[in-house]
N, C-alpha and C positions, 0 to 999 in steps of 0.2 A: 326775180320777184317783182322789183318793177314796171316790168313790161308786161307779168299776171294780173297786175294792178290796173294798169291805165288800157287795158284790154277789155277786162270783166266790170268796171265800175265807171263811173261818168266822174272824168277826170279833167282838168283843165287841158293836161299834155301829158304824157308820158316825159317831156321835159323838166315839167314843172316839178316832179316828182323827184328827179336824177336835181332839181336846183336846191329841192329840199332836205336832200341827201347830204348834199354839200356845204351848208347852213349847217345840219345836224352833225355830218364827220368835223368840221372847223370848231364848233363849239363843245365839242367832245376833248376836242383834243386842249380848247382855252380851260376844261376841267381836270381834265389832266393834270394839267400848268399846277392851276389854284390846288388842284389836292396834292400835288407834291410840295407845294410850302406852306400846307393849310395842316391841321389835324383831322385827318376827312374820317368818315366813317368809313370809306371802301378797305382801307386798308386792313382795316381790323378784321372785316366782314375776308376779306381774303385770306388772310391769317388762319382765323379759327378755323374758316372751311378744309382748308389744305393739310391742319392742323388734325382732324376728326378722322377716329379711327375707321369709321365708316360710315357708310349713307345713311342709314335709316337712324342713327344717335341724332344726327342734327334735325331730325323729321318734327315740328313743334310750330307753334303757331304765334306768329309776329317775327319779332330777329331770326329765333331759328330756323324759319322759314326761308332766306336768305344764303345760311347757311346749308341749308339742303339743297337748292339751287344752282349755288354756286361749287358745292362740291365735286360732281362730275366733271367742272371743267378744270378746278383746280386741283384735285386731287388723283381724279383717275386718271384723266390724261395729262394730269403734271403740265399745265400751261401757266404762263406768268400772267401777273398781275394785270399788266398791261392788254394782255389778250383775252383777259377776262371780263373787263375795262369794253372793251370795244364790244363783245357777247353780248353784256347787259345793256350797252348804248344801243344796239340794234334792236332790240326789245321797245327802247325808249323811241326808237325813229319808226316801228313797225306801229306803236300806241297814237302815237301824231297821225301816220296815215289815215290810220283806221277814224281818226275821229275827222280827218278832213273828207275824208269818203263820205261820211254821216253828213255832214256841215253841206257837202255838193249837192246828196240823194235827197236833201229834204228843204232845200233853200235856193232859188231862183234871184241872181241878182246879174247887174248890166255891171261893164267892165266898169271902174274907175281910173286904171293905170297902167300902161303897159300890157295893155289886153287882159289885165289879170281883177279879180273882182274883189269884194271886200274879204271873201271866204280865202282866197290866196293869201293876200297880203298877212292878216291875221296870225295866221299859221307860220309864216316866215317869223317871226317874233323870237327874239332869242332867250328870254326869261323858258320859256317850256322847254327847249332842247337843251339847253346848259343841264337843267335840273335834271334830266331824266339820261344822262349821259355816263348814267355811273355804276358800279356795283352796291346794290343799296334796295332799298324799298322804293325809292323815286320811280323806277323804270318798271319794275316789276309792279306797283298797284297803279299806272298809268295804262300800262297794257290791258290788267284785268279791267278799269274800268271801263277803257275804249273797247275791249269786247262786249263788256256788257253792253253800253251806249249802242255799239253798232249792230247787236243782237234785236235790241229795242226796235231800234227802229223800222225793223223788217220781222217782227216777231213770232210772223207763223213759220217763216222760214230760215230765222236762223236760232233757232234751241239750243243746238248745240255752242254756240259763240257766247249766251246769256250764261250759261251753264260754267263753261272752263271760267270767262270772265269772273261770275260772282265768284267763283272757288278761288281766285287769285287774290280776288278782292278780301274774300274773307280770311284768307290764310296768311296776309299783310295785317289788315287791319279790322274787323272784324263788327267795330260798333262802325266804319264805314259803310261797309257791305249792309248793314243794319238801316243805317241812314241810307241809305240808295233804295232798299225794298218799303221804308215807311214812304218815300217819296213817291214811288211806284202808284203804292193803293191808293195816296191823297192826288196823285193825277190821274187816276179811272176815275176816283169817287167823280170829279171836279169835272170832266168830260163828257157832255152830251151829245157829241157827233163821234164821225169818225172812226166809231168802233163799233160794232155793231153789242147790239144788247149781252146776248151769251158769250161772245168773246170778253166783255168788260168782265161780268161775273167769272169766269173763269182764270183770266186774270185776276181778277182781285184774292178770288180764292188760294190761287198758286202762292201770291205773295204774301199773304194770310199764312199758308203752313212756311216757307219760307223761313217768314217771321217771328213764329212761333219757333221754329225749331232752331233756328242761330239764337236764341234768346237767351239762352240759360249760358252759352258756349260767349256772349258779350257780355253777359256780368260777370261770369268767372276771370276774362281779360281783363275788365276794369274792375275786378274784387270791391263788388258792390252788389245789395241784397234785392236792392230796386233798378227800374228800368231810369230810373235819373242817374245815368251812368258819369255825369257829368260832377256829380258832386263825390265820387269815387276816391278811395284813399288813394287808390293806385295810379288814377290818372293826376291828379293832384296833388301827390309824389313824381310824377313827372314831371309835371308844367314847373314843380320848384327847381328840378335837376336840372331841364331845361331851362330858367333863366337863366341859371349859373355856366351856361357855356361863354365859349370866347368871342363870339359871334356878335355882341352887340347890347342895345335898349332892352334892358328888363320890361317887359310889357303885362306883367304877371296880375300887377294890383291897379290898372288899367278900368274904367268903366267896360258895359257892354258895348257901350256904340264907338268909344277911343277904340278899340279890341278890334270890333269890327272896322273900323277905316284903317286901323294900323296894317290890319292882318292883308287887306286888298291891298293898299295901296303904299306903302311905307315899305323901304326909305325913301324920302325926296332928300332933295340936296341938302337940307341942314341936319341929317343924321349922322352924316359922319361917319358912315359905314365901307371906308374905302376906296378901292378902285372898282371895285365889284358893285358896290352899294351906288357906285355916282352911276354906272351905267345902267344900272335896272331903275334907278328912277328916272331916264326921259322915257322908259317903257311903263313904270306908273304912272309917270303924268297921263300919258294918252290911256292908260285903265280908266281915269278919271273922268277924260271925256267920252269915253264910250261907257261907261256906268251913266252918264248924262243923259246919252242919246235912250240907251235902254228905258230909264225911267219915264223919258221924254216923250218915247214915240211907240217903245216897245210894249208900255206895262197900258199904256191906253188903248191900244190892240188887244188886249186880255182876252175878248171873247172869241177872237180870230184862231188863236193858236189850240192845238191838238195836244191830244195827251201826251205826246212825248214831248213836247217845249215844255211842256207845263211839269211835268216828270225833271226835265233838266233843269229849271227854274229852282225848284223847290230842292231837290238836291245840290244846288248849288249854293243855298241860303243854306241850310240845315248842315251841309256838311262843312261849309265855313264856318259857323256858329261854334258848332262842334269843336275844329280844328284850332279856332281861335280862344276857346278857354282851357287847351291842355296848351298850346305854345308858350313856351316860357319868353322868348327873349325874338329882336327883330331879325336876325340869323336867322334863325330855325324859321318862323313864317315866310323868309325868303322861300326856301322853297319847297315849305310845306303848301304852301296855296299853288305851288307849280300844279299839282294832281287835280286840281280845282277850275285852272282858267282854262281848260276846252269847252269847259261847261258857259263858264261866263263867255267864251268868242260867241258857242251855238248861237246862243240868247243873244248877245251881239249882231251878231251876222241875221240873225229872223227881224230883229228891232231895225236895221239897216233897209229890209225888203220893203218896208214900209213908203211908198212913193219917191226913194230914193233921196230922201232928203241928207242923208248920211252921205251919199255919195259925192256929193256937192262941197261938200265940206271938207271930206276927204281931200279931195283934189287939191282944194286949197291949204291943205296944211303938208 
């Protein structure tokens, strides 16, 4: 696979890919560790499935979804946990590819290190492959998103990629999928090149019935009568369930803007989150400075970028927004924003292209 990869798509190396591999198998297996002396959800999630008299009972939309997924592997062909574990991480290491294919096919940058450019190194990051290394929702709505993303970006020629994508998306999480197609139409509206006239309407259109028709199927998930799905019993019976896990800072009764920095960029070293928590915060700190450089260099390019930066933008605000006022506690935004930062690299990586002033910088740190 690959070598189907770094064949068909403009890759740094077919190397670089098999080095990515290896980042992803190594940090797979540091989830392993943590969920054998953690309370993880995979285990559960492998339990019930194996546990389920047959396929189609688990067929339902959010967990059960999970469940239906991972049934085949646990139940009919009776595979352990472990090899179930590694199924789902491949899913997780296939979702990475696809969005560094995107990040390649759509952004032109000069090496910084080791012949590798800012769209490499980004991707090497361990916060995204730890997360997506499990049996769970992580890997499974990281895939759908990166189909969708990489369907985006080439969209008269890949339907079919937008398509499976959103269905992932939506059968995970469903006001996400929601959030990604309102993103969608407010990045054609917002677009004056680039696309040609009847393509935009047509688009707009598609994500119009889209929208229309996931609507009633995202209030029913967050049992709520309006499209402020945010003020939702159900989501809001979450966010409380979720503070109450083991994982950490209650961040529930948090301002909007505390919510939003916690959810990027926390823990740093004074939260106390571990050995898990101390290492993802030298990977926030640099969230931090590359949130800088975006704002710095990226958002005052505004007029430069095309619909689909502007598409990843905006879905990357909205769906953080989103994701930051059902998070109960700083555990769970660990890595619930995992599904979030391919988004923030793109936008990263495009704010980088910018006279390379990024690049400079890089080097230096």
């Amino acid at each position: 696979m690959i070598k189907a990869f770094s064949n068909k798509f403009h890759v740094h190396s077919e190397s670089f890919l098999w080095l990515m591999f290896a980042v992803h198998v190594l940090l797979s297996i540091g989830y392993a560790v943590y969920a054998a002396n953690s309370t993880s959800d995979s285990i559960a999630y492998y339990a019930k499935a194996k546990a389920a008299s047959d396929w189609f009972s688990t067929w339902g939309i959010g967990t059960p979804f999970i469940y239906f997924l991972a049934w085949p592997f646990a139940s009919l062909f009776n595979l352990s946990y472990y090899s179930c574990m590694i199924i789902f991480s491949f899913f997780g290491y296939v979702a990475i590819v696809l969005f560094y294919i995107t990040a390649k096919e759509n952004i032109k940058l000069e090496p910084v290190w080791l012949r590798f450019t800012v769209v490499e190194l980004v991707f090497l990051l361990p916060n995204l492959h730890f997360w997506s290394a499990s049996i769970g929702k992580g890997a499974v709505i990281l895939l759908g998103l990166a189909l969708f993303t990489f369907g985006l970006s080439r969209f008269n020629r890949r339907i079919f990629s937008i398509l499976i994508g959103g269905l992932l998306t939506f059968m995970i999480r469903p006001h996400i999928l929601f959030t990604a197609v309102v993103s969608v139409m407010l990045g054609i509206v917002l677009t004056s090149s680039g696309i040609k006239p009847y393509l935009r309407w047509v688009i707009f259109i598609a994500a119009g019935i889209v929208f229309l028709y996931i609507s009633d199927d995202v209030l029913k998930f967050a049992d709520t009568e309006s499209l402020d799905i945010l003020s939702s019993s159900s989501l809001s019976h979450r966010a409380s369930e979720l503070s109450k896990a083991s994982s950490g800072v209650d961040i529930q009764n948090y301002g909007i803007l505390m919510k939003m920095f916690t959810f990027w960029f926390r823990p740093l070293f004074f939260d106390g989150q571990g050995v898990v928590g101390i290492l993802v915060s030298f990977e926030n700190l640099l969230y931090i400075f590359m949130f800088y450089t975006v704002i710095k260099k990226g958002i005052l390019h505004w007029g430069d970028w095309n619909g689909w930066f502007r598409i990843c933008l905006f879905f990357f605000l909205f769906g953080s927004f989103a994701l930051a006022q059902v998070t109960g506690n700083l555990g769970i935004a660990m890595r619930q924003k995992a599904q979030l930062m391919p988004f923030f690299f793109l936008i990263f990586c495009k704010a980088s292209s910018y006279k390379g002033i990024v690049t400079k910088r890089f080097v230096r740190i």
